[in-house]
C-alpha positions as CSV (number, residue, x, y, z in Angstrom):
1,X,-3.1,12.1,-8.7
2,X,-6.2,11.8,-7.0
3,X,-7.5,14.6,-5.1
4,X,-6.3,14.0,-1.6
5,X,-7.0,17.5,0.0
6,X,-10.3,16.3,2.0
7,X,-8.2,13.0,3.3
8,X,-7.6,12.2,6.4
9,X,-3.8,13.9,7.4
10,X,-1.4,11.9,6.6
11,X,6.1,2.6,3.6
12,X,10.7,-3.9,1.6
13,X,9.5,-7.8,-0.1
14,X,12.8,-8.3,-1.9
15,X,13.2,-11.8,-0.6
16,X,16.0,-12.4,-2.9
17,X,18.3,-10.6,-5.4
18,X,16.9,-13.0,-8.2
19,X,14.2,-14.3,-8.2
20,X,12.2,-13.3,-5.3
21,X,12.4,-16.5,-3.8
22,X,11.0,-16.5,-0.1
23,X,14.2,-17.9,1.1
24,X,17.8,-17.6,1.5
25,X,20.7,-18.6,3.5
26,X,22.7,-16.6,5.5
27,X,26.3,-16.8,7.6
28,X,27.3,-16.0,10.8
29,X,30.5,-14.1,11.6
30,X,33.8,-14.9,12.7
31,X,33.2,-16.6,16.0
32,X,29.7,-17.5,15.9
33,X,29.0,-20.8,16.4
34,X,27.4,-22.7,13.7
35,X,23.7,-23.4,13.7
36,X,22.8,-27.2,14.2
37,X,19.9,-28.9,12.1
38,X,17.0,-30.3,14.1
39,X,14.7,-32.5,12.5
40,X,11.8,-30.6,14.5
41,X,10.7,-28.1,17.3
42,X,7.6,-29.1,19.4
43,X,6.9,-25.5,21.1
44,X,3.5,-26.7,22.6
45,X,1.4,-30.0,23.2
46,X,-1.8,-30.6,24.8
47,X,-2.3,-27.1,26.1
48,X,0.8,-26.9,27.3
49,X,4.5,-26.1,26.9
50,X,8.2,-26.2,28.0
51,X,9.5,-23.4,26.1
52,X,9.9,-19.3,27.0
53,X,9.5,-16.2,25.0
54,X,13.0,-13.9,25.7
55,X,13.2,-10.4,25.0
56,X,16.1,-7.9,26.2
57,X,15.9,-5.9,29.3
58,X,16.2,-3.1,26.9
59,X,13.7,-4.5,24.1
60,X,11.9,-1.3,21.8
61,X,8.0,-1.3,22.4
62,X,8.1,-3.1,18.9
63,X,10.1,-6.3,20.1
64,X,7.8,-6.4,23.5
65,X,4.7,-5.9,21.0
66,X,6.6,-8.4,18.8
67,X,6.8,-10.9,22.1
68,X,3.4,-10.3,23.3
69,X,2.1,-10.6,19.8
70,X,3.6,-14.2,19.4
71,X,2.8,-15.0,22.7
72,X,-1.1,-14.3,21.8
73,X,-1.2,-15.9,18.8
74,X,0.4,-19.5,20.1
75,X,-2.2,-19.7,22.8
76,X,-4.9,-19.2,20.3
77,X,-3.1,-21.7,18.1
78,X,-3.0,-24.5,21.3
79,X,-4.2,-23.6,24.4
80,X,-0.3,-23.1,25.8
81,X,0.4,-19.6,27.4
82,X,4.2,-19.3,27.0
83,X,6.1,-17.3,29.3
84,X,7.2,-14.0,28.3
85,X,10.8,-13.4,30.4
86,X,13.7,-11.1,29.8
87,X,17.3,-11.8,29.2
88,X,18.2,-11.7,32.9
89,X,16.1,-14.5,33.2
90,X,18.6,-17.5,33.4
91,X,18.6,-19.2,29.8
92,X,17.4,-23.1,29.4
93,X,17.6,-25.4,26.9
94,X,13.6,-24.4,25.2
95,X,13.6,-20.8,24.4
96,X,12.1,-18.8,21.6
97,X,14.1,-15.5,21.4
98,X,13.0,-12.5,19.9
99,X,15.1,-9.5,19.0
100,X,18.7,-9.1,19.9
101,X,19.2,-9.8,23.3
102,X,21.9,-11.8,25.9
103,X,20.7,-15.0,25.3
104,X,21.3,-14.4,21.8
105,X,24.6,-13.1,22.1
106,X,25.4,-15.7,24.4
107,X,25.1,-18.4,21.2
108,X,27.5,-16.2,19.0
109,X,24.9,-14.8,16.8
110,X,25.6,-11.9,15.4
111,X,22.5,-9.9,13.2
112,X,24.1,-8.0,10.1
113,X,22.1,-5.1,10.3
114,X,23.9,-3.6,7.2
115,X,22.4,-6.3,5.0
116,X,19.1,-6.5,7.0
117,X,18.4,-2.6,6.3
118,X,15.3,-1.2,8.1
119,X,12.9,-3.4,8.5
120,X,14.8,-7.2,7.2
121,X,15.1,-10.2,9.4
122,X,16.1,-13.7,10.3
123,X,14.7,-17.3,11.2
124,X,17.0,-19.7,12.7
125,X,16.9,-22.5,14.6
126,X,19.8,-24.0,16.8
127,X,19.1,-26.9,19.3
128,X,16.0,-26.4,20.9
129,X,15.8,-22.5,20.3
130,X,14.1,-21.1,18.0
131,X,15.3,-17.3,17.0
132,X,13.3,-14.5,15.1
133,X,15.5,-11.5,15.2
134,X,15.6,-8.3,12.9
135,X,16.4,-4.5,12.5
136,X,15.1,-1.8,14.3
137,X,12.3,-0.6,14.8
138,X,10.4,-2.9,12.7
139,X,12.5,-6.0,11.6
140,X,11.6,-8.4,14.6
141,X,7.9,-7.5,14.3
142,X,7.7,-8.2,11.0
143,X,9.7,-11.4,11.4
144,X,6.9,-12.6,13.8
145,X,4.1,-12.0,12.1
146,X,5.6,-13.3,9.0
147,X,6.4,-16.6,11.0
148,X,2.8,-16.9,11.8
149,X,1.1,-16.8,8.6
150,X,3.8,-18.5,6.7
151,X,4.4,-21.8,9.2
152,X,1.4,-21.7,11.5
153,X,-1.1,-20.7,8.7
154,X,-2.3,-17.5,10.8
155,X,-4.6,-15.1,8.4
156,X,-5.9,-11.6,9.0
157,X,-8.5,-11.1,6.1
158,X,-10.1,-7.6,7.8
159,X,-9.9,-5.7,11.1
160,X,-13.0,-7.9,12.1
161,X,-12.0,-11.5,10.6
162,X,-9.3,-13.8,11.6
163,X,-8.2,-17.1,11.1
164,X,-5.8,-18.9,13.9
165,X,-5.9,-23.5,12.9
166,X,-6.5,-25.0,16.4
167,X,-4.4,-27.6,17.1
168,X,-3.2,-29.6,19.9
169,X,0.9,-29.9,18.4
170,X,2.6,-26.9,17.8
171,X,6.2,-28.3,15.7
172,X,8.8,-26.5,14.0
173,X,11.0,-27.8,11.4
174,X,14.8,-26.4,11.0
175,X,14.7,-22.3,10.1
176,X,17.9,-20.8,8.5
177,X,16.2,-17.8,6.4
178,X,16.7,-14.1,6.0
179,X,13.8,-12.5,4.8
180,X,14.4,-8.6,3.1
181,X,11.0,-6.4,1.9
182,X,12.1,-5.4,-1.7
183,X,9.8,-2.1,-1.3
184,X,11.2,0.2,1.7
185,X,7.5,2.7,1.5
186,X,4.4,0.3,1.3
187,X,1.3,1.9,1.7
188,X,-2.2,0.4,0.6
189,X,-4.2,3.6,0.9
190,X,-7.6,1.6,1.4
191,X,-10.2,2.5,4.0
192,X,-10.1,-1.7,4.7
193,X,-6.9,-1.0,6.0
194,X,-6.5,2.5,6.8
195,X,-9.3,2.0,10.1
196,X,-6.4,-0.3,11.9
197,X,-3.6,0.2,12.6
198,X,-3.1,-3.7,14.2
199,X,-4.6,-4.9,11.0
200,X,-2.0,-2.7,8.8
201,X,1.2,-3.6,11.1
202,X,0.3,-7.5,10.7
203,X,0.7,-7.2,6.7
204,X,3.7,-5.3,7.4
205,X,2.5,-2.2,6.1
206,X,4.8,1.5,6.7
207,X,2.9,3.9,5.7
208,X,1.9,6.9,7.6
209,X,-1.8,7.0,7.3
210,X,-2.2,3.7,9.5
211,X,-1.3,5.7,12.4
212,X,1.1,3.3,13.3
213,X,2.5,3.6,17.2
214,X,5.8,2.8,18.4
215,X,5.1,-0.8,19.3
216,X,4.3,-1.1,15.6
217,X,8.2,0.4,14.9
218,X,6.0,3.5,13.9
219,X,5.8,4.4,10.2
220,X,8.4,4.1,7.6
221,X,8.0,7.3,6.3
222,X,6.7,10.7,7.5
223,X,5.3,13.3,5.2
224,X,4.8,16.9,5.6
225,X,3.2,18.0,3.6
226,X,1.6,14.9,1.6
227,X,1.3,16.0,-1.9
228,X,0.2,18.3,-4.0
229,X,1.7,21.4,-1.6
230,X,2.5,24.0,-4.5
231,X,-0.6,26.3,-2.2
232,X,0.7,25.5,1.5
233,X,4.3,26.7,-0.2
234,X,3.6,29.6,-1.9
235,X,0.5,30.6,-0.7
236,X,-2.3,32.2,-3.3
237,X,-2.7,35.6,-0.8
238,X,0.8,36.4,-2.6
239,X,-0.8,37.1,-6.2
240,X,-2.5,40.8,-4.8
241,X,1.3,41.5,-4.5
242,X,3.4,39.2,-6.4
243,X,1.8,38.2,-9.3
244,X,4.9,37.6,-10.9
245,X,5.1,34.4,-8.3
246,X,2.5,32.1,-10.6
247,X,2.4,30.8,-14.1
248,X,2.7,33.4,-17.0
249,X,0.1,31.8,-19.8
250,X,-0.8,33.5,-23.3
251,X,0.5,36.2,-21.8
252,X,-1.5,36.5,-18.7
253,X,-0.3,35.5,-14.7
254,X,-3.3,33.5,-13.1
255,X,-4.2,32.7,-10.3
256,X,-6.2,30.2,-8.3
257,X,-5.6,26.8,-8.2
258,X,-2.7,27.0,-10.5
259,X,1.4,25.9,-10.5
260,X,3.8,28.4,-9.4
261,X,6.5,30.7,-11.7
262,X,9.6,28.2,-10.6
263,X,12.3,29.9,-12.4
264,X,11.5,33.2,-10.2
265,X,14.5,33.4,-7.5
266,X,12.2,35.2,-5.3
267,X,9.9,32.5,-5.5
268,X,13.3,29.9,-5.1
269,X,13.8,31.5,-2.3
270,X,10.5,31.8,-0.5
271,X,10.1,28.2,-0.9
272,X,13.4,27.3,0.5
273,X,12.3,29.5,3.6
274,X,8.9,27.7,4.2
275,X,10.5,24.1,3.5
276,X,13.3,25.1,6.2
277,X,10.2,26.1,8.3
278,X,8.1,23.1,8.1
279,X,11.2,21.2,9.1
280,X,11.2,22.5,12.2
281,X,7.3,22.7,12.6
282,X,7.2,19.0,12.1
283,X,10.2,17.3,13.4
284,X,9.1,13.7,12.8
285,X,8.7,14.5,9.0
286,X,11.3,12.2,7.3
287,X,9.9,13.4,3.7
288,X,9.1,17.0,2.5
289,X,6.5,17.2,-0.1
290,X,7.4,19.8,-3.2
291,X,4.6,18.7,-5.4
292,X,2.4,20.3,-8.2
293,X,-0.4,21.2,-7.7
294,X,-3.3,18.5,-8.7
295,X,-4.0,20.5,-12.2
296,X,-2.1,21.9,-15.2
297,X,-1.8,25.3,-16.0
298,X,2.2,25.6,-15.3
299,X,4.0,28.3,-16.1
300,X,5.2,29.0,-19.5
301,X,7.5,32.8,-19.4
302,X,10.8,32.9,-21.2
303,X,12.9,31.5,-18.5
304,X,10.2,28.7,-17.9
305,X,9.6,27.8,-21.0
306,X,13.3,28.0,-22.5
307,X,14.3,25.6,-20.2
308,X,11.4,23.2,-20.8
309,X,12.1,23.4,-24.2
310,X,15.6,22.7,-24.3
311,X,15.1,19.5,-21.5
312,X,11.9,18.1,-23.7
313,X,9.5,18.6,-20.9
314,X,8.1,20.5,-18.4
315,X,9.5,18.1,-15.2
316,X,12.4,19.8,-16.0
317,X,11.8,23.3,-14.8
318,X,10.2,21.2,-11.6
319,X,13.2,19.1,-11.2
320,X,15.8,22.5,-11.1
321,X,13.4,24.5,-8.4
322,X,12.8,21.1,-6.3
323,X,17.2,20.2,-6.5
324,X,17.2,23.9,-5.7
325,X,16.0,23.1,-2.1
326,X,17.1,19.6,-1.8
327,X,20.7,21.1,-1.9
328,X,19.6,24.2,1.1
329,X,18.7,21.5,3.5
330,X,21.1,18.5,2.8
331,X,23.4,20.1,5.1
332,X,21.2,21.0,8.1
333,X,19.1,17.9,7.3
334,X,21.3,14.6,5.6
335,X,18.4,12.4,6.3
336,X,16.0,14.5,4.9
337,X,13.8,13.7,1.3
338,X,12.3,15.6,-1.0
339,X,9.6,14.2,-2.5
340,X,8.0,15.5,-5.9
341,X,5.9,13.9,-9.0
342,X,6.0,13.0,-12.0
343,X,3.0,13.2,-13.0
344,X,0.8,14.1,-16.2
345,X,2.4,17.4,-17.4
346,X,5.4,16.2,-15.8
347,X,6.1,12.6,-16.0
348,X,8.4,12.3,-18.9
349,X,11.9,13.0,-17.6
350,X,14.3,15.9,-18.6
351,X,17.1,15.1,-21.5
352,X,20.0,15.9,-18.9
353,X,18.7,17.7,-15.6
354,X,18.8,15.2,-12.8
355,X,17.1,15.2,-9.6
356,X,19.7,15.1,-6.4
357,X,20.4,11.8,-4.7
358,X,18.4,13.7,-1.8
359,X,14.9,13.4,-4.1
360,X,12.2,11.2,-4.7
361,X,10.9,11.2,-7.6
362,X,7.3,9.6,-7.5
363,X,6.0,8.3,-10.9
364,X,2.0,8.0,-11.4
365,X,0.0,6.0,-13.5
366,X,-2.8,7.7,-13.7
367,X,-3.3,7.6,-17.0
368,X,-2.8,3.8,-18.0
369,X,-5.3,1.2,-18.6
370,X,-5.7,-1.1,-15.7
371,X,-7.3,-4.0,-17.3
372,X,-3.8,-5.7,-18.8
373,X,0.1,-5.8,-17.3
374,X,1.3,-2.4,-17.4
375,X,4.3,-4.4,-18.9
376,X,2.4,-5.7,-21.5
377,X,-0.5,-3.8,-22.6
378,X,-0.6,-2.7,-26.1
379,X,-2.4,0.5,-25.5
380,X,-1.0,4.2,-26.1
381,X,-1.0,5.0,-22.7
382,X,0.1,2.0,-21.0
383,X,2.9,2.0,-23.8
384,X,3.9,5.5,-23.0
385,X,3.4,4.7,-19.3
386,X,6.4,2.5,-20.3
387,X,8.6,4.6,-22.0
388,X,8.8,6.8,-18.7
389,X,9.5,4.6,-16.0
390,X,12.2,3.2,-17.8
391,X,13.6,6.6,-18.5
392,X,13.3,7.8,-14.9
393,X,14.9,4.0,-13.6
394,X,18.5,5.1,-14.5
395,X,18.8,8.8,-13.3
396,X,16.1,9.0,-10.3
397,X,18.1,7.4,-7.5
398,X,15.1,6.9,-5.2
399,X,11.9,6.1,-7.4
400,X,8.2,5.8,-5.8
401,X,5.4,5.0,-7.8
402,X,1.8,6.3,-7.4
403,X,-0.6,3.8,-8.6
404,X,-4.6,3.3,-8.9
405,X,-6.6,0.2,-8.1
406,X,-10.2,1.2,-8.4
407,X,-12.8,3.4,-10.7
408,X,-12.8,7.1,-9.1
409,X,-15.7,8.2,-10.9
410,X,-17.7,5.3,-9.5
411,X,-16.6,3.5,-6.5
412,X,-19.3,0.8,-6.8
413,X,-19.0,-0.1,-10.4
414,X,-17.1,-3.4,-11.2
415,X,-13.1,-3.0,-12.2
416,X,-11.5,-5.5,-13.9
417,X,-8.1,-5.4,-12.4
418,X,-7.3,-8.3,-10.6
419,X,-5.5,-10.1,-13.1
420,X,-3.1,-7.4,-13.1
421,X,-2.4,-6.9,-9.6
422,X,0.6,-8.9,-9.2
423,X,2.4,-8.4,-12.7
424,X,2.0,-4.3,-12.1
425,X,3.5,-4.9,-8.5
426,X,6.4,-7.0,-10.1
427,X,6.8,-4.7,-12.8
428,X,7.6,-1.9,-10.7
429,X,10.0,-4.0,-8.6
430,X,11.5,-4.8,-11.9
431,X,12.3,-1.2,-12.6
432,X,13.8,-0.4,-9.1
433,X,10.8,1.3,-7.5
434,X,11.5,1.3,-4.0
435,X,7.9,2.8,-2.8
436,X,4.7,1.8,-3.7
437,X,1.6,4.0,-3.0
438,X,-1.7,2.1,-4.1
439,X,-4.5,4.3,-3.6
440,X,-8.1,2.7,-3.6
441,X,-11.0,4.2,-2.4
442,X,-10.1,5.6,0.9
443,X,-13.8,7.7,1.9
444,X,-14.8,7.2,5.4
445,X,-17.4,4.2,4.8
446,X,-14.9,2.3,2.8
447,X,-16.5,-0.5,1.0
448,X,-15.9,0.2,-2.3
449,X,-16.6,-2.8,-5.2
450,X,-15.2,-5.8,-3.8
451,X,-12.6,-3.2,-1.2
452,X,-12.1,-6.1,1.6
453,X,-10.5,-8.7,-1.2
454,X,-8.5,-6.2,-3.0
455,X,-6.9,-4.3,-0.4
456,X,-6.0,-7.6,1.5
457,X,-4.5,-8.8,-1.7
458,X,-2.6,-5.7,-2.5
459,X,-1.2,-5.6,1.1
460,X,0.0,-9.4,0.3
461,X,1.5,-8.5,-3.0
462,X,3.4,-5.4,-1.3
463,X,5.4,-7.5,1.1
464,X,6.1,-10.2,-1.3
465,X,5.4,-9.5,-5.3
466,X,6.0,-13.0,-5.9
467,X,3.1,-14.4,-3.6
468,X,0.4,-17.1,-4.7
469,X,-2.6,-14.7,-4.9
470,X,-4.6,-17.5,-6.5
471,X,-4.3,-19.4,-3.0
472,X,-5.1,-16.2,-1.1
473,X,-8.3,-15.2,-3.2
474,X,-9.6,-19.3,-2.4
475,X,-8.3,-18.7,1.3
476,X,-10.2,-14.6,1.9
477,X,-13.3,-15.9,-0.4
478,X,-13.5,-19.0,1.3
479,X,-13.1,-17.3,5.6
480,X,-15.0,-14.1,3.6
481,X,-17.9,-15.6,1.7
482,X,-18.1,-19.3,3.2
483,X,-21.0,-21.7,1.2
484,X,-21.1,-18.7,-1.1
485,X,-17.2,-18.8,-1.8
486,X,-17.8,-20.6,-5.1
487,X,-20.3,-18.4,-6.9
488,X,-18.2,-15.4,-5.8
489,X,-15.0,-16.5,-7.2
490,X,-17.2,-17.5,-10.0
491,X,-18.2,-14.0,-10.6
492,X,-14.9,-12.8,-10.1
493,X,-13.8,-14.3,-13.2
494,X,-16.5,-13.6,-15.0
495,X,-15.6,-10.2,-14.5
496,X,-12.0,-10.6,-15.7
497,X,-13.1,-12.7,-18.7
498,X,-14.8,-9.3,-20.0
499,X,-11.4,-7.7,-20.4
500,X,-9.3,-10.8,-21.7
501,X,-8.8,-9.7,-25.2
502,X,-6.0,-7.0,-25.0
503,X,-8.0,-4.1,-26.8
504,X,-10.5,-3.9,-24.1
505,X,-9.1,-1.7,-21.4
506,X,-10.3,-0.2,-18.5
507,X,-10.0,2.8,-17.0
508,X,-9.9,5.0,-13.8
509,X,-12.9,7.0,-15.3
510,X,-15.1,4.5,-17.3
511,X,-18.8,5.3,-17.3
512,X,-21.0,2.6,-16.1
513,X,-22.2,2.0,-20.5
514,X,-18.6,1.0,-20.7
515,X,-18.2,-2.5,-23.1
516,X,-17.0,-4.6,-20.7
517,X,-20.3,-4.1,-18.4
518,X,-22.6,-5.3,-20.8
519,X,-26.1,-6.7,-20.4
520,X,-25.0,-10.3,-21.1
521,X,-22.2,-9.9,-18.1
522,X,-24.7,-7.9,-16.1
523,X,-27.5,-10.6,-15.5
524,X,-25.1,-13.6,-15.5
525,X,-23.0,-11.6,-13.0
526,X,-26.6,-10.8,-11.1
527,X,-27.6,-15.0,-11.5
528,X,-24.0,-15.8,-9.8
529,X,-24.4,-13.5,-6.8
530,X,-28.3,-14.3,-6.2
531,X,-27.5,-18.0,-5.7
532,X,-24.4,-16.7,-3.6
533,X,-26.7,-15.0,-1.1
534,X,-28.9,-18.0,-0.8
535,X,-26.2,-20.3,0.1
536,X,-24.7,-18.2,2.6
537,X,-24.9,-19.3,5.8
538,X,-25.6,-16.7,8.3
539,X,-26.6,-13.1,8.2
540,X,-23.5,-11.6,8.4
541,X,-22.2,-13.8,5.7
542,X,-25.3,-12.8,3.5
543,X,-24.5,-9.2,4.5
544,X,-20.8,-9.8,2.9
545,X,-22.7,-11.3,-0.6
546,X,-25.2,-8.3,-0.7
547,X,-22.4,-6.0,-0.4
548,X,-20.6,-7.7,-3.3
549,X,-24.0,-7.6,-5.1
550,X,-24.1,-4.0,-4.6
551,X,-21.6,-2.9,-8.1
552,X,-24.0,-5.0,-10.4
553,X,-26.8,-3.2,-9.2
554,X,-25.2,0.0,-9.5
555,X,-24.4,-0.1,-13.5
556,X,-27.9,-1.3,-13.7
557,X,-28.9,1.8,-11.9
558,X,-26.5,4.5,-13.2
559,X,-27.0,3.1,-17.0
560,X,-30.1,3.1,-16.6
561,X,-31.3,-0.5,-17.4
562,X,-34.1,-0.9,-15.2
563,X,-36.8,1.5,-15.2
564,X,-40.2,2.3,-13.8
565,X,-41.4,0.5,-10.1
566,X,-38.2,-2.1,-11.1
567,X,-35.8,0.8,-10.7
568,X,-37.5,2.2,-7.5
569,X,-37.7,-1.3,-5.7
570,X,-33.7,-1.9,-6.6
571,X,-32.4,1.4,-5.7
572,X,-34.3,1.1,-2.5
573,X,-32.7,-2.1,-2.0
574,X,-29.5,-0.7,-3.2
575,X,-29.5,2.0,-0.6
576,X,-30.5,-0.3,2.6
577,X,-27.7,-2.2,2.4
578,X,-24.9,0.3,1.3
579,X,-26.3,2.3,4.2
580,X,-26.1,-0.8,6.4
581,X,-22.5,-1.4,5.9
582,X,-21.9,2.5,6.4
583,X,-20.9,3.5,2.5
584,X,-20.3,7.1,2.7
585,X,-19.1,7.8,-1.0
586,X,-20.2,6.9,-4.4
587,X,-17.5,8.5,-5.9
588,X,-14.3,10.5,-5.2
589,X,-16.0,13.6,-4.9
590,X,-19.4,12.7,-3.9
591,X,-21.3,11.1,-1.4
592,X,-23.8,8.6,-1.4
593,X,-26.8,11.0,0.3
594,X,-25.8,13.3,-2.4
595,X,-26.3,10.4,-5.5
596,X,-29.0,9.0,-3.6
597,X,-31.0,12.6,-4.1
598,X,-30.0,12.3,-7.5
599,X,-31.7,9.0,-7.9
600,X,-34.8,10.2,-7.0
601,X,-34.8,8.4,-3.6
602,X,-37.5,8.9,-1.1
């Protein structure tokens, strides 16, 4: 896991059973009238329009955001304000209705929430009316701004940069679709996307760091704490007194930033206490975090370690003191998770012990190589990486993954992973995750190498695994980059042409010598993007090619490459424009004043 403590406090697309097919058909129940076909829907022409936007009396903020959101977005499409009324508004013949509402009810529809769960939704389209309705809180929001980008071809590539096609004919051909997320926790834990919480409602994001409002539908989960809570449950002020509370090893109880002695009922019981505690301190939580600490160092006494031992892991000593308080609070608190990890020490699972229907277990992969398909990659870890997931699928009844999309050690250095964004996302669909966390690098200045791009693609692939991402790499590069597009994408397969044969794998730590960033890919990579920023067009977008520049320069800066008044003139040029954009971090755990000083800057 990566080190989270200094972060700032802090989540489905199945769109079919099969084959994730964007579409299916539903029915309506006994009584509901059939939907007719129309051959098309004109909503607005020439700046204006005959039809109004209908919402209940009683709509959540999320439909009337929902509403208000549509309503924005078809003005900027043509020019045509529609109306925005409520259901006591006398119905006509051109309506667009959003939510549940009497109008609605008044056709015989009837929304089977049961099947929708949470956050699913219909299109339809009977007559003249057009109807986006869903679950609450988010269903109907999510319907909206899915019917935008998929039909009207609305894009949001960043907070700052939008796309809405002018056009003077707004049409509509027949809807009959019921559109289900296949991941109920979706969180892209990118700084891109973390600064908006507009920008991370309109992907139909749910995770709590977005600081999502009620007219988003709010968050779809709540933590308290986030992770890595072994200190906040059992404090380390308790070792003066209670030694016996953390991990015996060769013979000795430490202390510090260590696990905790989980097979000690005083320790059992202390913990239940403080869970039951937080509960009530934080009454919006809808998932408790009982979570290792970020390190190793667990504890290995008899009773530990016997039971370790006999289950084939140490997860399994975790999984019996974490079930321990999933069954205190399943009375008080049905709707109440537990959320722990499997991770490192603990990722393998236990040969019998299983966690309670009430826990999530959230698998990492910190470890694999990110370079190839998890699926498919042929190396040890990624291979082992396997082995796990598809022992936790049959006995971990609600299964989250953790994942990793950049380099840690060095936020600016190239990292081949593109290629296996979508097949890692569609793997872990494949193996029943139902939440994905995908942390990036989420430091107050953002920007990591090539950030913008990858988080917009991950928030794409988190909705709907099967997307094109081809087609939205040429749409962002081309809104992004402009003239420049082309040498960018160029680049950007350059880059993933380093790691095509399956023994060269990258990792979440490579140093900037690694073999993939070699001096042949180095000054063809520094060719591409030098004839990128002289086609761009404007300043900003040569602002947008400098920052993409910024990772080549980098490896040739931390490898040392370039030397002498060469190194001095290109880690001044380095630092104007990372400072520029506001980069605040070179690396997990340090800053960019701090590497900067390092680098002998003036």
């Amino acid at each position: 896991m990566r080190n989270l403590r200094n972060s700032p406090t802090a989540s489905w697309p199945h769109f079919s059973v099969s084959n994730f097919s964007v579409k299916i058909f539903f029915c309506l129940f006994a009584g509901a009238v059939a939907l007719s076909a129309r051959s098309e829907l004109t909503l607005a022409e020439n700046g204006s329009s005959r039809y109004q936007i209908v919402i209940s009396t009683n709509a959540i903020p999320s439909e009337r955001y929902a509403a208000e959101e549509l309503q924005r977005y078809l003005e900027k499409l043509s020019g045509a304000k529609l109306p925005l009324v409520t259901d006591t508004t006398p119905p006509n013949s051109r309506e667009i209705l959003i939510g549940d509402n009497a109008h609605l009810q008044r056709l015989g529809f009837t929304l089977d929430l049961h099947k929708l769960g949470p956050e699913g939704f219909v299109f339809a389209t009977e007559g003249n009316r057009l109807i986006i309705a869903g679950s609450k809180p988010r269903g109907t929001l999510y319907g909206v701004y899915t019917l935008l980008e998929d039909q009207f071809g609305v894009r949001w590539f960043t907070p700052e940069l939008e796309h809405v096609p002018g056009t003077n004919r707004i049409t509509l051909g027949s809807l009959n679709e019921t559109h289900i997320p296949a991941l109920q926790y979706r969180e892209v834990f990118w700084r891109e996307i973390l600064r908006d919480a507009d920008f991370a409602a309109r992907h139909r994001l749910n995770g709590e760091h977005y600081a999502l409002k009620d007219k988003h539908g709010g968050p779809g989960a709540v933590y308290f704490p986030f992770v890595h809570s072994f200190d906040q449950l059992i404090p380390r002020d308790l070792y003066k007194d209670h030694p016996e509370y953390f991990p015996l090893r060769n013979g000795k109880r430490l202390q510090g930033y260590v696990q905790r002695c989980l097979s000690n009922p005083e320790v059992v019981k202390l913990a239940k206490e403080n869970v039951r505690r937080w509960i009530k301190e934080h009454p919006a939580a809808t998932i408790v975090s009982v979570s290792q600490n970020d390190t190793g160092n667990w504890c290995q006494c008899d009773s530990c370690k016997a039971l370790d031992d006999a289950e084939g892991t140490p997860a399994a000593s975790l999984i019996q003191f974490v079930n321990a308080i999933a069954e205190d609070i399943e009375k008080d608190y049905p709707n109440l998770q537990i959320d722990t990890l499997a991770y490192q020490y603990t990722r393998k699972p236990p040969k019998t012990l299983r966690p309670r229907h009430n826990v999530i277990i959230r698998l990492c992969s910190i470890e694999c190589c990110f370079a190839h398909s998890l699926e498919t990659c042929p190396s040890g870890q990624n291979t082992k990486f396997r082995a796990d997931i598809s022992a936790w699928e049959p006995v971990a009844s609600n299964l989250y993954i953790w994942d990793y999309t950049p380099n840690f050690a060095h936020y600016q250095q190239p990292f081949p992973n593109f290629a296996a964004l979508q097949p890692n996302v569609q793997f872990f669909v494949k193996h029943h995750v139902n939440g994905l966390f995908e942390q990036g690098n989420y430091s107050s200045g953002g920007y990591g190498e090539m950030g913008p791009l990858r988080a917009y693609l991950l928030a794409k692939l988190l909705w709907n695994p099967n997307t094109d991402v081809q087609k939205h790499v040429r749409e962002f590069s081309d809104a992004y980059y402009g003239k420049a597009a082309p040498q960018v994408r160029e680049y950007l397969t350059l880059l993933e042409a380093q790691v095509r044969e399956p023994q060269t794998h990258a990792f979440i730590y490579d140093p900037p010598t690694s073999a993939y960033l070699n001096d042949g890919f180095l000054s063809t990579a520094d060719k591409l993007l030098t004839k990128a920023e002289k086609a761009a067009e404007t300043d900003a977008i040569r602002l947008r090619v400098e920052t993409a520049h910024l990772p080549i320069w980098y490896v040739q800066l931390a490898s040392k490459r370039v030397t002498g008044d060469a190194r001095a003139d290109l880690l001044a040029r380095f630092l104007t424009i990372a400072r520029k954009i506001g980069v605040s971090n070179i690396s997990e755990g340090q800053t960019l004043d701090a590497w900067a000083k390092k680098q002998g800057a003036k």
